[in-house]
C-alpha positions as CSV (number, residue, x, y, z in Angstrom):
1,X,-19.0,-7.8,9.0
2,X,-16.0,-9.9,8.2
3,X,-15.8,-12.0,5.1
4,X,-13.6,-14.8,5.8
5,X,-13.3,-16.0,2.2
6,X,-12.5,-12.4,1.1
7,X,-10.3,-11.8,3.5
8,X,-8.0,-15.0,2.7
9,X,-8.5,-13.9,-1.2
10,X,-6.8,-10.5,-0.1
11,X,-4.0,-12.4,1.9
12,X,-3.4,-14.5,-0.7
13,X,-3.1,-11.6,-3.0
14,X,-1.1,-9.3,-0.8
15,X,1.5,-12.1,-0.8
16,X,1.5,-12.9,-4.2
17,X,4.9,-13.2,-5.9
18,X,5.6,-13.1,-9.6
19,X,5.2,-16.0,-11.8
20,X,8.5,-17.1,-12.2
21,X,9.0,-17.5,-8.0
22,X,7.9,-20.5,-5.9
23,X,4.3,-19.9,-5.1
24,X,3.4,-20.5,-1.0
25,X,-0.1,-22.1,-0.6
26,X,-1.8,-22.0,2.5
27,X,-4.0,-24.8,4.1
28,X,-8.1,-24.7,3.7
29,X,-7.9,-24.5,7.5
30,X,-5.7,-20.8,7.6
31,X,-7.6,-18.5,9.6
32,X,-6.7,-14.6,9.8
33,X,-6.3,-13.9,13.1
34,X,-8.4,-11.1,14.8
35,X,-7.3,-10.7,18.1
36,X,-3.8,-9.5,19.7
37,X,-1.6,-11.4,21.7
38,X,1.5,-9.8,23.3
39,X,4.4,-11.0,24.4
40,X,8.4,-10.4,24.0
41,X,8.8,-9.0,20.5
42,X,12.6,-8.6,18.5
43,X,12.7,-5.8,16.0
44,X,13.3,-6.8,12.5
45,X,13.0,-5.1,9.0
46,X,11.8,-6.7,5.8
47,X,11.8,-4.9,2.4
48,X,8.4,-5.1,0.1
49,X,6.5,-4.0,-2.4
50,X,4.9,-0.8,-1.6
51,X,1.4,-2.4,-2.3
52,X,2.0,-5.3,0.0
53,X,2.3,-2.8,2.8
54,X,-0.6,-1.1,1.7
55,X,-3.0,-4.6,1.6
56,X,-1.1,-5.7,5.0
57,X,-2.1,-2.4,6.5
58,X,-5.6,-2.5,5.2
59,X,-5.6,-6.0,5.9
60,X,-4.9,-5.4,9.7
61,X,-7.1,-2.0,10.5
62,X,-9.9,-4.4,9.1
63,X,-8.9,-7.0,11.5
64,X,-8.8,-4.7,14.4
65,X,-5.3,-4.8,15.2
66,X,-3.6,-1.0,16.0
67,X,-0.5,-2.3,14.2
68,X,0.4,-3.7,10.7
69,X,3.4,-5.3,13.0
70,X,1.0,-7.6,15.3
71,X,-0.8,-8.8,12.6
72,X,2.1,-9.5,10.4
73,X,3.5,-12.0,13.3
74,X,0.5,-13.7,13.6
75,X,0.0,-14.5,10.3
76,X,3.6,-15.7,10.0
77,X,3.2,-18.0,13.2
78,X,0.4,-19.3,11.2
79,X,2.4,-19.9,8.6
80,X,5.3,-21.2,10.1
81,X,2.9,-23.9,12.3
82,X,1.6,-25.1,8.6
83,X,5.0,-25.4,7.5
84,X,5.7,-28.1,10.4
């Protein structure tokens, strides 16, 4: 069964920065997303942490996505909508 309040406890951890960065802070209302939506993608590469790609990877399988890729751009839409 999904834990919604676990699961945004392991977001927030898996993009944790050290102390000494500007922490991000995501609204009450920040929902991980559980579905897939396709449409026209552009490749890009980001460098991290070896254990943020492991908690975004666990992160997604437990959301039911088939790629760490899908679920990272939905969480960044997310994001990016909050930022607004």
């Amino acid at each position: 069964m999904f834990d919604e309040a676990s699961a945004q406890r392991q977001l927030a951890e898996a993009f944790s920065k050290p102390t000494s960065e500007p922490q991000a802070s995501l609204s009450p209302d920040f929902k991980i997303p559980t579905s897939n939506i396709s449409s026209r993608k552009v490749q890009t590469t980001y460098t991290i942490r070896p254990e943020i790609k492991q908690g975004i990877d666990q992160l997604a399988a437990k959301q039911g996505f088939r790629s760490s890729s899908a679920f990272v751009d939905l969480i960044l839409a997310q994001v990016l909508d909050q930022a607004k």
